[in-house]
Each structure stands twice: as structure tokens, then as C-alpha cells.
MMTF fields as JSON, N, C-alpha, C and O atoms, coordinates in Angstrom:
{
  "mmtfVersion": "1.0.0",
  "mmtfProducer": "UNKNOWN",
  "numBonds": 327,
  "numAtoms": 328,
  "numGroups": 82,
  "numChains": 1,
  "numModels": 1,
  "chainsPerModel": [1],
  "groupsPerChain": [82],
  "chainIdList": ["A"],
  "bondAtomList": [4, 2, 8, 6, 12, 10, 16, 14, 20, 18, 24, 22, 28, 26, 32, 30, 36, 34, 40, 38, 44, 42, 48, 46, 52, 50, 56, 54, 60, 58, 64, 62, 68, 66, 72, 70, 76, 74, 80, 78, 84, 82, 88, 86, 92, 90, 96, 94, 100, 98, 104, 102, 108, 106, 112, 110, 116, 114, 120, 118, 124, 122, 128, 126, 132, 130, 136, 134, 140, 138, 144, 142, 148, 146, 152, 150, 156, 154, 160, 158, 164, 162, 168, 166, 172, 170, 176, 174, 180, 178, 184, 182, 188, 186, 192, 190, 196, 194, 200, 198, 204, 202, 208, 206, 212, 210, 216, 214, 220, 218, 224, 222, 228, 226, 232, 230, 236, 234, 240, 238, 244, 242, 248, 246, 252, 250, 256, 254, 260, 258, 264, 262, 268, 266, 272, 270, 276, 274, 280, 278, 284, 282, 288, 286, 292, 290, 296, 294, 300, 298, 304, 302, 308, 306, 312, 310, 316, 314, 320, 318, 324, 322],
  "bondOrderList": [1, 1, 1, 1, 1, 1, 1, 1, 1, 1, 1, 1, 1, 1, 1, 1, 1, 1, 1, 1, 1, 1, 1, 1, 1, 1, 1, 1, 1, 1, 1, 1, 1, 1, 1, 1, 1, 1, 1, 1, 1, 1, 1, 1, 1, 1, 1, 1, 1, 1, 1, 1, 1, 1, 1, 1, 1, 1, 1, 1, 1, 1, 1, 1, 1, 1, 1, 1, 1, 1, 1, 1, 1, 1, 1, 1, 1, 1, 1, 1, 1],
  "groupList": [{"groupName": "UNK", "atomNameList": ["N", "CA", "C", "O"], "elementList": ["N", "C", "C", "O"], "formalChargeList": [0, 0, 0, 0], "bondAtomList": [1, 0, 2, 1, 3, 2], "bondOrderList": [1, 1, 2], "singleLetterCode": "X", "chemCompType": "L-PEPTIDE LINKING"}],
  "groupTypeList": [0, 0, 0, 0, 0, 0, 0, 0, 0, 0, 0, 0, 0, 0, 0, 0, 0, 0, 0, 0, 0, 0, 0, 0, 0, 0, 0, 0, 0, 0, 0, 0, 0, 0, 0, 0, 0, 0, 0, 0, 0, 0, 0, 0, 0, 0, 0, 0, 0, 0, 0, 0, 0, 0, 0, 0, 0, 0, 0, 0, 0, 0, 0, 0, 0, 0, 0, 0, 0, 0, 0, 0, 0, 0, 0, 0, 0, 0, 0, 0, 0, 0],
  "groupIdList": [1, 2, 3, 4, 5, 6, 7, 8, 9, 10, 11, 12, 13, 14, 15, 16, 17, 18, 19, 20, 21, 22, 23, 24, 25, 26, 27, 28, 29, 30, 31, 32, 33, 34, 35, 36, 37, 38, 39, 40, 41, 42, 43, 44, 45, 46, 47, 48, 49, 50, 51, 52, 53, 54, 55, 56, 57, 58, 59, 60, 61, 62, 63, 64, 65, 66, 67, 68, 69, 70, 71, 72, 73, 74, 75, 76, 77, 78, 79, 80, 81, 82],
  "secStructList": [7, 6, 6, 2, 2, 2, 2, 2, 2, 2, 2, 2, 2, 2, 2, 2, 2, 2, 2, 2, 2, 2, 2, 2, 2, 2, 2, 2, 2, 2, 6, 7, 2, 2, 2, 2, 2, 2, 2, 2, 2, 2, 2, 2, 2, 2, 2, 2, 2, 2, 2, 2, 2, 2, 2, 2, 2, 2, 2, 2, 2, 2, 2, 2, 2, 2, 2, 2, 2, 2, 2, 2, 2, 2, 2, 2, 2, 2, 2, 1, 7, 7],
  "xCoordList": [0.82, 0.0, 0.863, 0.552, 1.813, 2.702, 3.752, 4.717, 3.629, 4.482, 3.106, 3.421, 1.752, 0.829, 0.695, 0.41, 0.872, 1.022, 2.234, 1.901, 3.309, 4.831, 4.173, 4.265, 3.726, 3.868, 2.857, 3.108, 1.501, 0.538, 1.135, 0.916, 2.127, 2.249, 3.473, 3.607, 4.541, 5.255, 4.281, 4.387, 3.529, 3.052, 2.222, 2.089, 1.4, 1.281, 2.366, 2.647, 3.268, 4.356, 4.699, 4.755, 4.933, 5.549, 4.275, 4.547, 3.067, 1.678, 1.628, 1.378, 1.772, 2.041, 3.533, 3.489, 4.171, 5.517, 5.461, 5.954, 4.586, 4.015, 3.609, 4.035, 2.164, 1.399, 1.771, 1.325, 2.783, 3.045, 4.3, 4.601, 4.912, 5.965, 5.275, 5.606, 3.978, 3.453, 2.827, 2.966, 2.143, 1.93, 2.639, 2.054, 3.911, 4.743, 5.364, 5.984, 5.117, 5.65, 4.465, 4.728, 3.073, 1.746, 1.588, 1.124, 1.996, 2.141, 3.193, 2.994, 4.007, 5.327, 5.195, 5.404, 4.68, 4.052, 3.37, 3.667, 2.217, 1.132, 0.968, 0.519, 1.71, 1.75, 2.963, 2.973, 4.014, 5.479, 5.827, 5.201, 7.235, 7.906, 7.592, 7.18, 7.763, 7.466, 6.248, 6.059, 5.111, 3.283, 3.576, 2.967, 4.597, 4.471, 5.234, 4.836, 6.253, 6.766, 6.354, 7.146, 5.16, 4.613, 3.552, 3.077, 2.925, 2.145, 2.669, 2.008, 4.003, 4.759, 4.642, 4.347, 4.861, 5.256, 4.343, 4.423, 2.572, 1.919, 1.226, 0.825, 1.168, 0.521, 1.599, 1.205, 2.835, 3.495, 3.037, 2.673, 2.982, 2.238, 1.102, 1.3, -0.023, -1.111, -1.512, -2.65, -0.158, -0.605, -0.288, -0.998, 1.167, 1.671, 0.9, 0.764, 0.364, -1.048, -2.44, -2.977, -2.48, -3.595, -2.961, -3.699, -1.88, -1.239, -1.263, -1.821, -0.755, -0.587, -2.021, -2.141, -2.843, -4.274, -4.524, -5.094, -4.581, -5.208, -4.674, -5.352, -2.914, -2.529, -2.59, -2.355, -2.97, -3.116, -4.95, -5.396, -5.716, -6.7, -6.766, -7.21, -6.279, -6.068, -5.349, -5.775, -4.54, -4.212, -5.173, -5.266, -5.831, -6.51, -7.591, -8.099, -8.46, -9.225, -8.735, -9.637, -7.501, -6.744, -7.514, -8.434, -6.603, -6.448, -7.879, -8.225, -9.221, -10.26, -10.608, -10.993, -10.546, -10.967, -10.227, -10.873, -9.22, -8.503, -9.183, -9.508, -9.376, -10.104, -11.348, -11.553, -12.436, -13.694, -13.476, -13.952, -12.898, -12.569, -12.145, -12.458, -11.314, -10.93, -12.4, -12.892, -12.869, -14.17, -15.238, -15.461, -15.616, -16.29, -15.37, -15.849, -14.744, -13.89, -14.513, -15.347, -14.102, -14.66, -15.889, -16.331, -16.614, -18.119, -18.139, -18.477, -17.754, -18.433, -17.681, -18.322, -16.161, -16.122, -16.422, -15.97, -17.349, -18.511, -19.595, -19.9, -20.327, -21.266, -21.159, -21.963, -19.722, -19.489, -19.575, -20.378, -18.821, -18.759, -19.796, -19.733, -21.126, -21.972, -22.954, -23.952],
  "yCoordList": [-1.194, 0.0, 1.258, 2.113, 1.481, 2.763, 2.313, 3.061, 1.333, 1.911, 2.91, 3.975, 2.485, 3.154, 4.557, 5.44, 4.773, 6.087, 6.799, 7.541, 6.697, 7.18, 7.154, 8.161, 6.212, 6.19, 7.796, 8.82, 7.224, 8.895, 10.176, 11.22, 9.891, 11.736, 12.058, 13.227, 10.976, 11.503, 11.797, 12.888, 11.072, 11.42, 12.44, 12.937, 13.039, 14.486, 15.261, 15.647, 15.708, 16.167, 16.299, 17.4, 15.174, 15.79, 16.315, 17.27, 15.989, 16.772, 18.064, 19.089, 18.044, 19.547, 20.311, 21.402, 20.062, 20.881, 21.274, 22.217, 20.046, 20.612, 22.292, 23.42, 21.327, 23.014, 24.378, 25.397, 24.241, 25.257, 26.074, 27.231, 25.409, 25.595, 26.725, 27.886, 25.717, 26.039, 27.922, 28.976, 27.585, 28.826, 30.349, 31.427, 30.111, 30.198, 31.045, 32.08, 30.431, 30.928, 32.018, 33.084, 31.4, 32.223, 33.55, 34.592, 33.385, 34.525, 35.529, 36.743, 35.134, 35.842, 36.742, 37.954, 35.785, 37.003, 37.658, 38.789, 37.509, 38.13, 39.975, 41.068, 39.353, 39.906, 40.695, 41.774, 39.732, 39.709, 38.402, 37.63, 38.528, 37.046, 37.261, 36.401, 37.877, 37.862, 37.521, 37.041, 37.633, 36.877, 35.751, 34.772, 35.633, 33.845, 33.053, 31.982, 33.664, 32.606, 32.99, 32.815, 33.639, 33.275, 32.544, 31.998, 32.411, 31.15, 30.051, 29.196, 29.856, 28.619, 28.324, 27.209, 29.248, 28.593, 27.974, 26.939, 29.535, 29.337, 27.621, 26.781, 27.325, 26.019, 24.653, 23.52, 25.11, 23.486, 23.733, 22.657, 24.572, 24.642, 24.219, 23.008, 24.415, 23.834, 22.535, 22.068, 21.891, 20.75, 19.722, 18.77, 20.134, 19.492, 19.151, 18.075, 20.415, 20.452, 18.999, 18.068, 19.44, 18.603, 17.215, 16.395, 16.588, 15.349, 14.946, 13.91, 15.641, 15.157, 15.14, 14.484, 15.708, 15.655, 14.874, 14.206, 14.029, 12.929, 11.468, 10.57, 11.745, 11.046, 10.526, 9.367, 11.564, 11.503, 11.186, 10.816, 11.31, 10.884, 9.247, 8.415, 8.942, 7.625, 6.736, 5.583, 7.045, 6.516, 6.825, 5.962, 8.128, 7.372, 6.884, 6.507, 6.693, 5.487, 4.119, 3.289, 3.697, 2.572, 2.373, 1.622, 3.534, 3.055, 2.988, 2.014, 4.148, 3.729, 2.434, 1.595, 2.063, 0.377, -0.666, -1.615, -0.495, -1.332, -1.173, -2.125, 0.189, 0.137, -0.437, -1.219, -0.332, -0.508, -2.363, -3.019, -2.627, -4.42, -4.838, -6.007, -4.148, -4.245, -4.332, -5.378, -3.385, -2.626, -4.456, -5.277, -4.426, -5.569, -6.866, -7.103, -7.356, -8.295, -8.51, -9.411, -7.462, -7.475, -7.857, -8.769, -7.04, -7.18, -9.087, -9.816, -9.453, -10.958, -11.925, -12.654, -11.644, -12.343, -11.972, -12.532, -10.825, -10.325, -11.293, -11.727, -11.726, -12.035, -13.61, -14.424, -13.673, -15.11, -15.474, -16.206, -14.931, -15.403, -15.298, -15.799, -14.371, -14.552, -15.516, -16.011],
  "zCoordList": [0.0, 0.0, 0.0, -0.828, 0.734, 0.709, -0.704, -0.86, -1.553, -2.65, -3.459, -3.99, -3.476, -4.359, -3.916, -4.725, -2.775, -1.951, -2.71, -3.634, -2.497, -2.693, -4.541, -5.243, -4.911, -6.588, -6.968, -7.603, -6.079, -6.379, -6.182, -6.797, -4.989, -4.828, -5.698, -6.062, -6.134, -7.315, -8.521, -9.081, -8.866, -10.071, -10.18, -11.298, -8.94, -8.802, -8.872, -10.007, -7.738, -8.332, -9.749, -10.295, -10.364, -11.887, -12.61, -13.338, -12.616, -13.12, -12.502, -13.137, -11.744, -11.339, -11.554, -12.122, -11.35, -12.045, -13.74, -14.358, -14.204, -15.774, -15.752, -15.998, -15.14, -14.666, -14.388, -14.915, -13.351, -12.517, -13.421, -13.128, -14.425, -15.257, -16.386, -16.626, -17.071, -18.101, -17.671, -18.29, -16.348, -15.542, -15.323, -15.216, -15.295, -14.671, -15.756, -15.514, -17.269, -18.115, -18.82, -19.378, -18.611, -18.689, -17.869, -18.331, -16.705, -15.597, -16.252, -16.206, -16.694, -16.721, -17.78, -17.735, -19.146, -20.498, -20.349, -20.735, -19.812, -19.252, -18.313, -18.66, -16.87, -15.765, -15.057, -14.464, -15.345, -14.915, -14.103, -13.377, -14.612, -14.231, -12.129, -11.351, -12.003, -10.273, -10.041, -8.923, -10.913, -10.57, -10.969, -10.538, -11.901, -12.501, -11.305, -10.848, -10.926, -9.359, -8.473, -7.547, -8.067, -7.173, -7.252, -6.256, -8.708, -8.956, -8.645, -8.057, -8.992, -9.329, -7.654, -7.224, -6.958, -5.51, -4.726, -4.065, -5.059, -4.375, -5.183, -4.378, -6.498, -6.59, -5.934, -5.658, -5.823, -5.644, -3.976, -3.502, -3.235, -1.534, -1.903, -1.995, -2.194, -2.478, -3.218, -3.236, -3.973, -4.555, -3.513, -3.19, -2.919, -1.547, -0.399, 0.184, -0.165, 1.455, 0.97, 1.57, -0.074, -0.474, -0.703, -0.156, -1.294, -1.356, 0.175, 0.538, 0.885, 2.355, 3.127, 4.162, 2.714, 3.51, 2.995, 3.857, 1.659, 0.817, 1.791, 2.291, 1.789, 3.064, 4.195, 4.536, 4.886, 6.309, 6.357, 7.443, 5.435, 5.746, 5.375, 6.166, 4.112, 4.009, 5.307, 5.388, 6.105, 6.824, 8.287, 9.159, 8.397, 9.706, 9.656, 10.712, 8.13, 7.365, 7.789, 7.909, 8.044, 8.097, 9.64, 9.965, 10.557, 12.236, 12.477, 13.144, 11.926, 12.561, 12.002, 12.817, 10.649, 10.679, 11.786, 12.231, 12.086, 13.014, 14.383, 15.092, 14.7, 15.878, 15.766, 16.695, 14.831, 14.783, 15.17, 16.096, 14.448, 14.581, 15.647, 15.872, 16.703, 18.19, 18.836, 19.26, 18.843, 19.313, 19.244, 20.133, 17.826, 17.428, 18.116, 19.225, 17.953, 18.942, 20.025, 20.116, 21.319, 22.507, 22.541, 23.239, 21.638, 22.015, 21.949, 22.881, 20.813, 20.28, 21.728, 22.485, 21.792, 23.126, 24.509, 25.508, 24.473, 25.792, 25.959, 27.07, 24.609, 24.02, 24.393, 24.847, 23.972, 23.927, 25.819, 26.398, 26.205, 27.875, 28.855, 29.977, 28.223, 29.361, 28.496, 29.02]
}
């Protein structure tokens, strides 16, 4: 499971460094090269925050199933002993 993890957030990463490049160079003709890196910065912070919240929720998806099954356990050998 953590190689599919490690595999998703590289492959965000490089989908986003596309982006933020292509941006970056859009900002810059546009606006000035100083709006285009701060696009560039502010999207790789925001593609990052969100990779890691995608993360950290997948994993405490994990611990509450583990707990829920502890939880259920007890009960059945509660169940079972009286």
C-alpha cells in the first residue's frame, strides 16, 4: 500500500511541475515574471497540502478500521462469555 502512496504523490508532483511551469511561463508574459513565481510557488504549496491531507486521511481510514474491529472483537467475546 505505501508503494501506491509514494507512486501517487510523485506522479502528482511531476503533473504539477508541468502546470506550474506552463503557468509560470503564462504569468510571466502576461503579468510579470514575479506573478508567474509566485504562482509557481503558491501552486506546488497547495498541490503538496492537499497530497498530504489525501494522506493523512487515508491513513486514519486505516487506524479507525482497526479500531472498529478491536471494538467488534470485545463485544463478540462479551457475548461469547456470558
Amino acid at each position: 500500500m505505501s508503494y501506491f502512496l509514494v507512486q501517487r504523490f510523485s506522479a502528482s508532483f511531476i503533473l504539477s511541475t508541468i502546470v506550474a511551469f506552463c503557468g509560470f511561463f503564462a504569468f510571466g508574459a502576461q503579468v510579470g515574471w514575479f506573478g508567474g513565481f509566485i504562482f509557481l510557488i503558491y501552486l506546488y504549496a497547495l498541490t503538496t497540502f492537499l497530497n498530504l491531507l489525501g494522506e493523512f486521511e487515508h491513513l486514519s481510514l486505516e487506524l479507525k478500521l482497526i479500531f472498529i474491529q478491536q471494538a467488534c472483537l470485545l463485544q463478540c467475546i462479551d457475548s461469547v462469555a456470558l
